[in-house]
C-alpha positions as CSV (number, residue, x, y, z in Angstrom):
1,X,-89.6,58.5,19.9
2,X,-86.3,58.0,21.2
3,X,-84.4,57.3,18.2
4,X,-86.2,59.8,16.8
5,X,-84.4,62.5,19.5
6,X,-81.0,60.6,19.0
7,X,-80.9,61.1,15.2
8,X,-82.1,64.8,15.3
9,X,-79.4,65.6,17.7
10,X,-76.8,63.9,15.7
11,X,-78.1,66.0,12.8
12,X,-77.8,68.6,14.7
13,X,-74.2,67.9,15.8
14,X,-73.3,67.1,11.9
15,X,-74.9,70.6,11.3
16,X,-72.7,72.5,13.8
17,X,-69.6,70.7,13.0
18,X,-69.6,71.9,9.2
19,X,-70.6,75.8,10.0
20,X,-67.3,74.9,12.4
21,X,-65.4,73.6,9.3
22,X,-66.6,75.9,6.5
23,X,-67.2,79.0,8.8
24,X,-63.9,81.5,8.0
25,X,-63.2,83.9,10.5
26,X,-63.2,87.7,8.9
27,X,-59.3,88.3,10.0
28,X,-59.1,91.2,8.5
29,X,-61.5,92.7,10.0
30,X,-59.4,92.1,13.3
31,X,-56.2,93.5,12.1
32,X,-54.3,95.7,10.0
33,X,-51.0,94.8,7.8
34,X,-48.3,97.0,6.6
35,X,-45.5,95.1,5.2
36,X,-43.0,97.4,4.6
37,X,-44.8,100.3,5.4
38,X,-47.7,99.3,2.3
39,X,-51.1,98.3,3.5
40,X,-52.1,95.4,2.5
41,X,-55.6,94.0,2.0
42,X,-56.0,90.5,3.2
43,X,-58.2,88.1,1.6
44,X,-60.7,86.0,3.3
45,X,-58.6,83.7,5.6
46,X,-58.6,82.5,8.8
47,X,-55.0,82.4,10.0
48,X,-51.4,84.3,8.6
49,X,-48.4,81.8,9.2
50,X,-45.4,84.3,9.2
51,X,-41.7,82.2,8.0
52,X,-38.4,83.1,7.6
53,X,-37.2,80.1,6.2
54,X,-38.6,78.3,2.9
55,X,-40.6,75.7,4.8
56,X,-43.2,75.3,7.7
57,X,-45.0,72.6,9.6
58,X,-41.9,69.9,9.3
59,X,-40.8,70.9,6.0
60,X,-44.4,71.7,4.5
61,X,-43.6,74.0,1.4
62,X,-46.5,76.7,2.7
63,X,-45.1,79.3,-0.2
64,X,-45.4,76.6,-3.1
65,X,-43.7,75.9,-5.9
66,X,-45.5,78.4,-8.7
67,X,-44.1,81.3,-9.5
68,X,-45.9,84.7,-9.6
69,X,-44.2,88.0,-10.8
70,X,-45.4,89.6,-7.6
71,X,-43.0,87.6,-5.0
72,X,-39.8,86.7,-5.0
73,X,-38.7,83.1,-4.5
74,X,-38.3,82.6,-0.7
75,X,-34.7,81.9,0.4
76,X,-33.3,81.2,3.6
77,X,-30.3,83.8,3.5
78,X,-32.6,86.6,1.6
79,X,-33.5,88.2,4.5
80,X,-37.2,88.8,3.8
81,X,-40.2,87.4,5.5
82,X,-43.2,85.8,3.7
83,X,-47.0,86.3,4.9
84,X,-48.6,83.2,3.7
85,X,-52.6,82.7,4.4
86,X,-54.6,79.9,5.7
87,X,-58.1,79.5,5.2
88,X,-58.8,76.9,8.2
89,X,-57.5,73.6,9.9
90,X,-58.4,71.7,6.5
91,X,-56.3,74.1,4.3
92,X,-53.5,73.9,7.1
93,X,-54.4,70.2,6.8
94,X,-54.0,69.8,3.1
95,X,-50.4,71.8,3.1
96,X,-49.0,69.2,5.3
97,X,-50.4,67.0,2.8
98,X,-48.8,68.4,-0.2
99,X,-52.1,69.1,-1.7
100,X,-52.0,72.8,-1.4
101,X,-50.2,75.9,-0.7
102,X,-51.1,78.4,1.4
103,X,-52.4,81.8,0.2
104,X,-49.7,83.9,-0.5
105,X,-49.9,87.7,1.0
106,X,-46.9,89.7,1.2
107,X,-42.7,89.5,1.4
108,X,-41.2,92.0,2.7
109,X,-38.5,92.6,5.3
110,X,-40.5,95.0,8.0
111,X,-44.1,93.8,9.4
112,X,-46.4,95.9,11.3
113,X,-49.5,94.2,12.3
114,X,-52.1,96.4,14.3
115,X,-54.8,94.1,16.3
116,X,-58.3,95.9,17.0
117,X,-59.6,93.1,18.4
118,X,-58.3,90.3,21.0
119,X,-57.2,87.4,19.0
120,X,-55.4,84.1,19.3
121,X,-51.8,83.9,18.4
122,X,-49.1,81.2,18.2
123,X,-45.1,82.3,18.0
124,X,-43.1,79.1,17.8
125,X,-45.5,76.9,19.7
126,X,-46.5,78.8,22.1
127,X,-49.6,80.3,22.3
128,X,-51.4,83.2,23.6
129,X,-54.5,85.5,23.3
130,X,-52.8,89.1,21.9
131,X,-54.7,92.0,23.2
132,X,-55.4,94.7,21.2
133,X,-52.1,96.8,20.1
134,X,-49.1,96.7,17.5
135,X,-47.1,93.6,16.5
136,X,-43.8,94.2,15.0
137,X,-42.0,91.7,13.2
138,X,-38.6,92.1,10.9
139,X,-36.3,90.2,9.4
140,X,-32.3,90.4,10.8
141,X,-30.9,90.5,7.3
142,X,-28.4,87.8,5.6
143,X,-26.2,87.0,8.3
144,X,-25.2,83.7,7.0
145,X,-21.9,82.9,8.7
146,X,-20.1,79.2,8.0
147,X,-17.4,78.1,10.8
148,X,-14.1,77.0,9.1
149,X,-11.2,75.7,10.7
150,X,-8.3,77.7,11.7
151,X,-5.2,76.8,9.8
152,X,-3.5,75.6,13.1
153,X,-6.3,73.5,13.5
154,X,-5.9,72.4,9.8
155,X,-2.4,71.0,10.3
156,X,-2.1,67.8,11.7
157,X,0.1,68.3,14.7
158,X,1.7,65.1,15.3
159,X,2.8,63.8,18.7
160,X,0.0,66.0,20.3
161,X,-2.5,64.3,22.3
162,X,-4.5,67.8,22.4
163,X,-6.0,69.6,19.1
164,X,-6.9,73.6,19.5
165,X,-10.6,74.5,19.3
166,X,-10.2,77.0,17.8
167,X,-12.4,78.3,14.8
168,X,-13.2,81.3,13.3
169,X,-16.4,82.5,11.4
170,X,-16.2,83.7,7.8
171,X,-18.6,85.6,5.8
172,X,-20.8,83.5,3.5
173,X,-19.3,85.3,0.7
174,X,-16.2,84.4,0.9
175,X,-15.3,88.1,3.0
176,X,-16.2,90.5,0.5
């Protein structure tokens, strides 16, 4: 009788683990997106990663690699953000893996996310449970600025134990 017990509530713990994994939490029924003042439907997921930079996760490509006519390809100095979908900690799983991408959403510059409904919510590693309200989230534009020497700084001075720190910043493009 006992092993009996022991095996049904393992099947039962095996039973509750895969709703866990396959269950997908209805998202957008919790919130609203406007990118770029569009609504924008969202598909069945369970998590939108937000990046401003090409990769996520320690270099994960989240965007992917195919192209589609409705997206741009994500830059680092484009100055748009890309919504990227996730349907669970598998799929989130399987991008660090390289054996997916996420689902792509939207790229835009300007995100307004309106929460209905309290929901967990992670900005840079730190997490939170976002009460009901309005999110705002937009890029700062290319602002891409390299440090170059200045030319005292380029000239060796000799005899001079001290060098001048000094540098100045110039426009990625060159200042025009």
């Amino acid at each position: 009788m006992c092993f009996h017990l022991r095996f049904h509530n393992k099947g039962v713990y095996v039973k509750v683990g895969l709703q866990k994994l396959s269950h997908t939490r209805n998202l957008h029924k919790d919130l609203k997106l406007q990118v770029d003042k569009q609504e924008v439907e969202l598909p069945n997921i369970e998590g939108l990663i937000f990046l401003n930079i090409p990769s996520w996760g320690s270099g994960a490509d989240l965007w992917g690699s195919d192209s589609d006519s409705r997206f741009g390809k994500p830059r680092i100095d484009d100055g748009m953000l890309e919504v990227v979908g996730v349907t669970g900690v598998v799929h989130m799983g399987q991008v660090q893996s390289g054996l997916r991408s996420g689902i792509r959403v939207a790229q835009g510059n300007y995100i307004r996310i309106t929460v209905t409904k309290p929901i967990p919510v992670q900005v840079d590693g730190e997490p939170w449970i976002q009460a009901p309200g309005q999110i705002i989230i937009s890029a700062a534009g290319p602002k891409v600025c390299m440090l170059r020497k200045s030319k005292s700084k380029q000239k060796k001075q000799s005899g001079s134990l001290k060098e001048s720190r000094v540098e100045t910043q110039v426009p990625s493009n060159g200042g025009h």
